[in-house]
C-alpha positions as CSV (number, residue, x, y, z in Angstrom):
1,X,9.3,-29.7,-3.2
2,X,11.3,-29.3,-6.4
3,X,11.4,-25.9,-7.7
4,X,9.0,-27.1,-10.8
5,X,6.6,-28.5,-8.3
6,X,6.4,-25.2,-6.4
7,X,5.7,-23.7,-10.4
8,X,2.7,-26.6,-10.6
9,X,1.6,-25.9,-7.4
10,X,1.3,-21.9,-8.1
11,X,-0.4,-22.5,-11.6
12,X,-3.0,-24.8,-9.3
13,X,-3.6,-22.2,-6.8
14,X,-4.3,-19.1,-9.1
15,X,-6.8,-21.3,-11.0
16,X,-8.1,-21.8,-7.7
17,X,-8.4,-18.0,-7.7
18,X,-9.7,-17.8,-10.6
19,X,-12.5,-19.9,-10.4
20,X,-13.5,-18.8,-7.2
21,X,-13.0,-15.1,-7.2
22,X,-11.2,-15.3,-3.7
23,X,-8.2,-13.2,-2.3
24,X,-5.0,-14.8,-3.2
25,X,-4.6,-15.3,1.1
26,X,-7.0,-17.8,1.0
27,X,-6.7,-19.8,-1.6
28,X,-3.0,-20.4,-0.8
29,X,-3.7,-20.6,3.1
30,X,-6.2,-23.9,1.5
31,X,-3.5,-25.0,-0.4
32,X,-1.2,-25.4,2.4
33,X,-3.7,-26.8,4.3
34,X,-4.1,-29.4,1.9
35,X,-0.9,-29.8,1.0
36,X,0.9,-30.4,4.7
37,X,4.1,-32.0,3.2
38,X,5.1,-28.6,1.9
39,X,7.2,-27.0,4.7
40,X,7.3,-23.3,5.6
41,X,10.2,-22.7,3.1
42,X,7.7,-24.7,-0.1
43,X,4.8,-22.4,0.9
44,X,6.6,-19.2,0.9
45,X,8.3,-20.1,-2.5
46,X,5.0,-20.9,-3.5
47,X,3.3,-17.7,-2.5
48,X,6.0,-15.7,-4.1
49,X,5.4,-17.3,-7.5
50,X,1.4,-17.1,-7.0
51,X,2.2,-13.1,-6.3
52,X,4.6,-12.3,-8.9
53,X,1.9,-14.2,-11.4
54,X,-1.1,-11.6,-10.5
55,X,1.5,-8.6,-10.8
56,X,2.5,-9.3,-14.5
57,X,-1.1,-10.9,-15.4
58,X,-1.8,-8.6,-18.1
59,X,1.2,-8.4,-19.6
60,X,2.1,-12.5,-19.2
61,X,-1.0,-12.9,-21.3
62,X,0.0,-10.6,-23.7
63,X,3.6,-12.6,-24.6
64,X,1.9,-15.8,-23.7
65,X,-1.1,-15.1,-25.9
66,X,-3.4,-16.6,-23.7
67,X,-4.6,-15.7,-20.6
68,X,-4.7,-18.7,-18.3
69,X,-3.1,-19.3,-14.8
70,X,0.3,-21.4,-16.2
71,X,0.6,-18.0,-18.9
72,X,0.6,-16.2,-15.6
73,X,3.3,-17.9,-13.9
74,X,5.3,-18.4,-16.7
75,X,5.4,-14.7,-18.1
76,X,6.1,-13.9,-14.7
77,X,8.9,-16.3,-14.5
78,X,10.3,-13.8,-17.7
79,X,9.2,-10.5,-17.1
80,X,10.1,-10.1,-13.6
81,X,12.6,-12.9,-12.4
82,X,14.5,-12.3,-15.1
83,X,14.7,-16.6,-16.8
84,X,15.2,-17.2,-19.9
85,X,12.9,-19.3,-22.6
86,X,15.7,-22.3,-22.2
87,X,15.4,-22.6,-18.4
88,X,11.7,-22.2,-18.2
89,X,11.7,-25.1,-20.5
90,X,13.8,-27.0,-18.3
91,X,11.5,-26.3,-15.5
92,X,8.7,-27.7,-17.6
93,X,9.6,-30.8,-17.8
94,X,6.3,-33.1,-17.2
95,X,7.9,-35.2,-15.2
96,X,7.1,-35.9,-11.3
97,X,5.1,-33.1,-10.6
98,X,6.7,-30.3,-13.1
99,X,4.2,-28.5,-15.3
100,X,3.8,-29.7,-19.2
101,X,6.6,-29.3,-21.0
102,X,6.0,-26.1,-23.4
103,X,4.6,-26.2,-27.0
104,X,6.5,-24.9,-29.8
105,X,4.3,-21.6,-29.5
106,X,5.1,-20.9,-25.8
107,X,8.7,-21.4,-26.3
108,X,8.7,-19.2,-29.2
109,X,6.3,-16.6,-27.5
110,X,8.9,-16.8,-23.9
111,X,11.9,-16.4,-27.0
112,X,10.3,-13.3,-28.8
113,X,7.2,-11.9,-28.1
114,X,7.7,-8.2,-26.7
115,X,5.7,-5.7,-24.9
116,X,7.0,-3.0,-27.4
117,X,3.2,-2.4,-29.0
118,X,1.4,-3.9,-26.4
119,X,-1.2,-1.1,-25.4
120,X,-0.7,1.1,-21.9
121,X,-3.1,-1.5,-19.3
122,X,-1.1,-4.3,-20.3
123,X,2.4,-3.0,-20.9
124,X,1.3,-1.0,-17.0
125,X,-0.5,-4.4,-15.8
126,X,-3.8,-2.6,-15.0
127,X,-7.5,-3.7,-15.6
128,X,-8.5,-2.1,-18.7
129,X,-11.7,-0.1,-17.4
130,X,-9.0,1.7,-15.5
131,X,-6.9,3.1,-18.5
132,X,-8.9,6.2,-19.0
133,X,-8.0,6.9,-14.7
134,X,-4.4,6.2,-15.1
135,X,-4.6,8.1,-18.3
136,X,-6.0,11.2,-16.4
137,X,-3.7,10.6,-13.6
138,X,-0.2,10.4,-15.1
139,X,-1.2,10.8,-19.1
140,X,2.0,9.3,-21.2
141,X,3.8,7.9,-18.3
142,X,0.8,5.7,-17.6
143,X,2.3,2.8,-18.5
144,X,5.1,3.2,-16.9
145,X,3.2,3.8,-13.5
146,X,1.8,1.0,-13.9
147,X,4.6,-1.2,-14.2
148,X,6.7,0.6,-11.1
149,X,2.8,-0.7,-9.0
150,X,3.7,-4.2,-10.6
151,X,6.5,-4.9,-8.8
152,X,7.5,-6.3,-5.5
153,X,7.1,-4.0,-2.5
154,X,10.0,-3.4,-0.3
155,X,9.9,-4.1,3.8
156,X,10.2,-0.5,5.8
157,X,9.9,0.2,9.2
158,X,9.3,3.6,11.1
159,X,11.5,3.7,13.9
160,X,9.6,4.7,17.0
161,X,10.6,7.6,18.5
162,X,9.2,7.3,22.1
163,X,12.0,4.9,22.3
164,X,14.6,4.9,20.2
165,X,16.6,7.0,17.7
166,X,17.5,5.5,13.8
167,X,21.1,4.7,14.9
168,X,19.7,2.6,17.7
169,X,17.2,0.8,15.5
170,X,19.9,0.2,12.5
171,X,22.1,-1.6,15.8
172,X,19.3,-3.4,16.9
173,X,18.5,-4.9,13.4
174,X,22.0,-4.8,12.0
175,X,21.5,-8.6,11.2
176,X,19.1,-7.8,8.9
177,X,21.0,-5.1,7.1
178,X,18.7,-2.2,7.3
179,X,19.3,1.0,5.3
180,X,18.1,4.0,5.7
181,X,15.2,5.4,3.6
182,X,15.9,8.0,1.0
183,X,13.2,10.4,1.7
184,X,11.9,9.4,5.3
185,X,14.0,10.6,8.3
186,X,12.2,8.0,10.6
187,X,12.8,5.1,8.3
188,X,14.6,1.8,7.5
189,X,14.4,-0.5,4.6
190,X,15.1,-4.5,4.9
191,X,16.1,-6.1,2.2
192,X,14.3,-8.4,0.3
193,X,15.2,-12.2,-0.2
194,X,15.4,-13.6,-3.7
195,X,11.7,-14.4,-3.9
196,X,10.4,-11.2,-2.8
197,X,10.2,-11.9,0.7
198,X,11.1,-10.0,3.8
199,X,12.3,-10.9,6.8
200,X,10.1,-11.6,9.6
201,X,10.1,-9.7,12.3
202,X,7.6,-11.0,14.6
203,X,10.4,-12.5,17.1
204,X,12.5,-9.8,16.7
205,X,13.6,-8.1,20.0
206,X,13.4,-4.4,18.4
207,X,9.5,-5.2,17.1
208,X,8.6,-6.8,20.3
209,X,9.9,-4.0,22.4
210,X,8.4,-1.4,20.4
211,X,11.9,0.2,18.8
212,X,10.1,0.1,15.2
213,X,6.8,-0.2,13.6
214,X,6.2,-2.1,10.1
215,X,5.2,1.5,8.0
216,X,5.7,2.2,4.3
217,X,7.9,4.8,3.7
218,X,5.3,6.9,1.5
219,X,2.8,5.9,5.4
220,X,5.3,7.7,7.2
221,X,5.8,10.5,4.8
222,X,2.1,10.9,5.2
223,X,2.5,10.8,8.9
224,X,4.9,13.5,8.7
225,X,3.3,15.9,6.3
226,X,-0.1,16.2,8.6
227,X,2.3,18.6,10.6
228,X,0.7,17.7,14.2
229,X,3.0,18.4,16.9
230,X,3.0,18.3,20.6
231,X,-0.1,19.6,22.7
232,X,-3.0,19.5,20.2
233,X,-5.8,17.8,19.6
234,X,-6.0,15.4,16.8
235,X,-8.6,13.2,15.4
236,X,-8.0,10.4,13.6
237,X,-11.0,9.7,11.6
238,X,-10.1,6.5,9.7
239,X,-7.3,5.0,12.0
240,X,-8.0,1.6,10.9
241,X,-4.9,-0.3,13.0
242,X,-4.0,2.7,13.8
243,X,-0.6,2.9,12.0
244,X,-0.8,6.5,11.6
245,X,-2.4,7.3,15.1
246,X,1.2,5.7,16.6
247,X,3.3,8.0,14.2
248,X,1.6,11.1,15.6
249,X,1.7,10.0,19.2
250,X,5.7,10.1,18.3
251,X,5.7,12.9,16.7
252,X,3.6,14.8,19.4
253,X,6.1,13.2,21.9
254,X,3.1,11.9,24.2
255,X,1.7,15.8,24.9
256,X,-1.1,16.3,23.6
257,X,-3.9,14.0,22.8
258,X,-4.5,11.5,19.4
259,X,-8.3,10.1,18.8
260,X,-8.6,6.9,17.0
261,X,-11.6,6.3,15.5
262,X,-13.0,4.4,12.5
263,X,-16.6,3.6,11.6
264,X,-15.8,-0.3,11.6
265,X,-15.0,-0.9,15.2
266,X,-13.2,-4.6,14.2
267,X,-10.2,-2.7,12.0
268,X,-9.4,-0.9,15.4
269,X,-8.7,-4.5,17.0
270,X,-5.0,-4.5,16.3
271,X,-4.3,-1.2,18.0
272,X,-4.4,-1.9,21.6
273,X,-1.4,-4.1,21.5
274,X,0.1,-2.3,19.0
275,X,0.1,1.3,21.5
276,X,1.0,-0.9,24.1
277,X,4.5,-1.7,22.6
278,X,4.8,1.5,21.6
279,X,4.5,3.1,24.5
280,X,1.8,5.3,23.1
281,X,0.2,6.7,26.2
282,X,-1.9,10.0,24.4
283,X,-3.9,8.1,22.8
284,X,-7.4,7.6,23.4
285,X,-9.4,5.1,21.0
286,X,-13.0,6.0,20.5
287,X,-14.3,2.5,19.2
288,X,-18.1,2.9,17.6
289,X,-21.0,1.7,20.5
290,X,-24.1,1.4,18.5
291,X,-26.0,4.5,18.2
292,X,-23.9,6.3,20.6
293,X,-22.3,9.8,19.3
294,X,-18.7,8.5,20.7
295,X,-17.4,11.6,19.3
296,X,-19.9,14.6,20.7
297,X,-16.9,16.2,23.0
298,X,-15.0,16.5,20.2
299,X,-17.5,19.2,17.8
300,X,-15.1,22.5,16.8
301,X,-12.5,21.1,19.4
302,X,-9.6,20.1,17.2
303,X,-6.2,21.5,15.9
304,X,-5.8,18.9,13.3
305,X,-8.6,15.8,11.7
306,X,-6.8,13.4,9.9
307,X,-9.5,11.5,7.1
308,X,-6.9,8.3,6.0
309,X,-9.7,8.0,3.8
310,X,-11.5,4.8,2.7
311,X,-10.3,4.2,-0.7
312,X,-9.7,1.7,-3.5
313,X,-5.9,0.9,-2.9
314,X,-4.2,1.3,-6.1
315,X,-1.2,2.8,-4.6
316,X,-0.6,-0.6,-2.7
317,X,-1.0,-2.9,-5.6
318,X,2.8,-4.3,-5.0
319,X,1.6,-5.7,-2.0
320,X,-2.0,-6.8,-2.8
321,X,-1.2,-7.3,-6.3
322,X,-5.0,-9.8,-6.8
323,X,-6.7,-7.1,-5.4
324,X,-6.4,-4.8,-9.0
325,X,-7.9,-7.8,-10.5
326,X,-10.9,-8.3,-8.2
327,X,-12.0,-4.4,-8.4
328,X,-14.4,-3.4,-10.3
329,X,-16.0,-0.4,-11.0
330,X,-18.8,-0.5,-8.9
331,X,-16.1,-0.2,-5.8
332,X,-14.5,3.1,-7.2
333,X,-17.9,4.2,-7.3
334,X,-18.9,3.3,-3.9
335,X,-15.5,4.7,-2.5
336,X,-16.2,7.8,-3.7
337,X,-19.3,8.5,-2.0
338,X,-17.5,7.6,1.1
339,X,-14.8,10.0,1.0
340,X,-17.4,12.8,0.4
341,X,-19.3,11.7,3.4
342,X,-16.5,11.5,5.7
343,X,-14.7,14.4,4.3
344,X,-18.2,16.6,5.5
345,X,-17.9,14.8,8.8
346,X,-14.4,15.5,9.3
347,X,-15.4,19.6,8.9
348,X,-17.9,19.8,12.4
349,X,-14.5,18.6,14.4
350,X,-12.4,21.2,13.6
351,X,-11.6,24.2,15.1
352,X,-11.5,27.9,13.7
353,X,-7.9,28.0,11.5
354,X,-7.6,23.7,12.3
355,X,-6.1,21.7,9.2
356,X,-7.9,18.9,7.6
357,X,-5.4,16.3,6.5
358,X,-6.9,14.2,3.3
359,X,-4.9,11.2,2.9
360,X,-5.3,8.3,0.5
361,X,-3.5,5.2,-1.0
362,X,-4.6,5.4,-4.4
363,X,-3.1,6.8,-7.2
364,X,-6.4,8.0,-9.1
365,X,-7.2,11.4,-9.2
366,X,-10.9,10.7,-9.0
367,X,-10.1,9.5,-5.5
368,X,-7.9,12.6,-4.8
369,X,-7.8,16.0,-6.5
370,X,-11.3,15.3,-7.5
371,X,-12.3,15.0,-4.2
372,X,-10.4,17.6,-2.7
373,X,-11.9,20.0,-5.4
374,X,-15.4,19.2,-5.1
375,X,-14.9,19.8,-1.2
376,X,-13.3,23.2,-1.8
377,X,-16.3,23.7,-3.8
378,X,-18.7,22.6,-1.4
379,X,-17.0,24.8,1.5
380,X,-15.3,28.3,0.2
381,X,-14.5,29.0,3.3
382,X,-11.3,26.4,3.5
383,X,-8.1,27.1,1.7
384,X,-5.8,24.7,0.5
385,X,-2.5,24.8,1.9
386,X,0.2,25.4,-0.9
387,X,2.5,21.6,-1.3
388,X,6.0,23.2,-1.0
389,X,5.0,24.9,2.0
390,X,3.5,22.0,4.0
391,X,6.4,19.8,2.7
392,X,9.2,22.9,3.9
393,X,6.8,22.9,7.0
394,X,7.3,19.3,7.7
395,X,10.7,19.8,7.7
396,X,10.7,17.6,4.6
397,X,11.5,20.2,1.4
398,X,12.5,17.7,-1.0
399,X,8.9,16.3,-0.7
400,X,8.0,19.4,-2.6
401,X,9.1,17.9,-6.2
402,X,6.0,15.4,-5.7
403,X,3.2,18.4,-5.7
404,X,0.6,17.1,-8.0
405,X,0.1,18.8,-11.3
406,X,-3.5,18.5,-10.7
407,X,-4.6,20.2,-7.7
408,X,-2.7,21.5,-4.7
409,X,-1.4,18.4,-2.9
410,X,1.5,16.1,-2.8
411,X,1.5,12.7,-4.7
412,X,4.1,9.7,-4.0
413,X,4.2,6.7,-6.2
414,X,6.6,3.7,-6.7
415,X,8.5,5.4,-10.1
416,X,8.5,8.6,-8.5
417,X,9.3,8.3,-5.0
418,X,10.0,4.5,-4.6
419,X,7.1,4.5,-1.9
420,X,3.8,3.1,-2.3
421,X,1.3,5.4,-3.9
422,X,-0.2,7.8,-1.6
423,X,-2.2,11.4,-1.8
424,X,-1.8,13.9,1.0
425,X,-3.7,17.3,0.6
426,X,-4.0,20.0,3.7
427,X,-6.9,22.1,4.1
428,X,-7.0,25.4,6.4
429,X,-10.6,25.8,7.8
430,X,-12.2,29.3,8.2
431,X,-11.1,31.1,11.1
């Protein structure tokens, strides 16, 4: 395909999206599907440009002045690869299979329209219900948030310390010319290709043997601020694929014991292979069994319960970019409920002077301090441990410059950390 086909092609499969209200996975998983002249190389180029045109929706509709798929891709091509007015023309040729060529008022528009006055949601490319949130969250630098979630998301790894160190893992993926994360002492960063894309590492010897984990930086950082260590008792309420649960059976060095749990038994399908090539051996995954109580042995038992909580995933917009697009307010709504509820679960596991680790990937306070607050309120009894002293505690103290300026917890986010957006708060319970 020529690279204006891919553009027609990506135009074609957001209005799929559009018109359907379907993730951005499936329509382009049709597409290729129906399209199975396009080789692996077409579909990724394709993918990239269908991506990059839900990250800068908003604002492409702003410059384009219309708010259509090809505005979409074609703002995109601008605002964040960078091309000119000139050579999107080019592009836009009409011929073969290239888009329409541009009208006088898109080229003009792609020439001079700015972003300048454009208001906060667009210039940030958020939904618009969700101003007043980012507004509470981050107040002037809203916009600017906003943008830093629009962008592409890097490729980290957590290097897996049951069996290997970070110099082995660099050696082991020195093709691929890792470097080491800023902020993480168990991470590496891949670079990106051109059109956003990481490497795979599926047939990678260091995957497949378990040397490293695919983990965000701000996951690990997580990871490491929950300050488990070697002979407790953790419980990991919401282990999903259990990403997390395999950082703490690292960190605990095997001693000890990790519970994965998760109220949908089907998210903890991935983690039995996944501890297998990890060669996590303390952890014990306590999948639901219909009305069963599959965690009664565990009442006022544990050191540590970990609530990865449920949320709406704003903080991971860079790499579910449609997903901003699909929310709605009803979710944030429903999301909430469930972080209360599992936040009073979380409390009958713990034992006297045990730590309740709230972690989320959002960037709205309503999903965080909010939360945190109202449990505080709820149950007097805990205390919240102070941000610079779990982050020195972690062995992390430049963490500390993230403490929120709304409540007493730590916040990471793209601008500010270079991570995704993430929430970590620590709770002492009662002794």
């Amino acid at each position: 395909m020529t690279p204006s086909a891919r553009l027609s092609a990506a135009i074609e499969v957001l209005a799929d999206i559009e018109a359907r209200r379907r993730p951005a996975a499936d329509a382009l998983k049709d597409w290729g599907l129906a399209h199975r002249f396009a080789g692996s190389k077409d579909r990724a180029a394709v993918a990239s440009l269908v991506y990059d045109g839900l990250r800068r929706k908003s604002s492409s509709a702003w410059i384009m002045g219309a708010d259509t798929p090809r505005a979409a891709v074609l703002g995109a091509l601008r605002e964040l690869r960078g091309v000119g007015a000139e050579s999107i023309a080019a592009l836009c040729s009409g011929e073969g299979h290239a888009p329409t060529p541009l009208s006088d008022d898109e080229h003009a528009r792609l020439t001079h329209v700015r972003l300048d006055d454009a208001p906060a949601h667009v210039r940030g490319d958020y939904p618009e219900w969700l101003a007043p949130s980012f507004a509470a969250a981050f107040a002037d630098d809203a916009a600017e948030e906003g943008r830093a979630l629009a962008q592409r998301a890097p490729l980290d790894v957590r290097v897996n310390a049951l069996k290997a160190d970070r110099a082995k893992a660099m050696k082991a993926l020195a093709h691929l010319r890792p470097e080491p994360t800023l902020l993480s002492p168990i991470g590496l960063r891949l670079p990106l290709a051109e059109d956003g894309r990481g490497p795979s590492l599926q047939g990678e010897p260091a995957y497949v043997k378990g040397l490293v984990e695919v983990q965000d930086e701000g996951s690990q950082l997580a990871a490491l601020l929950s300050g488990v260590h070697a002979g407790q008792q953790v419980l990991d309420l919401c282990a999903g694929g259990g990403g997390k649960a395999l950082a703490f059976a690292a960190m605990m060095e095997n001693k000890g014991q990790v519970y994965a749990t998760d109220s949908d038994g089907r998210r903890l399908t991935p983690i039995y292979p996944r501890l297998e090539r990890a060669g996590a051996r303390n952890v014990q995954v306590r999948a639901p069994r219909g009305a069963d109580d599959r965690l009664a042995d565990l009442h006022a038992r544990c050191d540590v319960v970990v609530v990865d909580a449920p949320c709406t995933g704003t903080g991971t917009w860079r790499r579910n970019p449609d997903a901003k697009w699909r929310m709605r307010p009803g979710a944030l709504a429903q999301r909430l409920r469930e972080q209360d509820e599992i936040l009073e679960k979380a409390v009958e596991f713990l034992k006297p002077n045990g730590r309740l680790v709230y972690i989320t990937c959002s960037v709205l306070r309503e999903e965080n301090e909010d939360r945190v607050a109202g449990f505080l309120g709820r149950h007097s009894g805990f205390e919240p441990i102070d941000p610079t002293r779990l982050a020195e505690a972690a062995g992390l103290p430049e963490i500390a410059r993230f403490a929120s300026p709304h409540g007493p917890a730590l916040r990471l986010t793209p601008r500010a950390a270079g991570t995704d957006g993430f929430f970590v708060a620590a709770l002492k319970s009662p002794a």
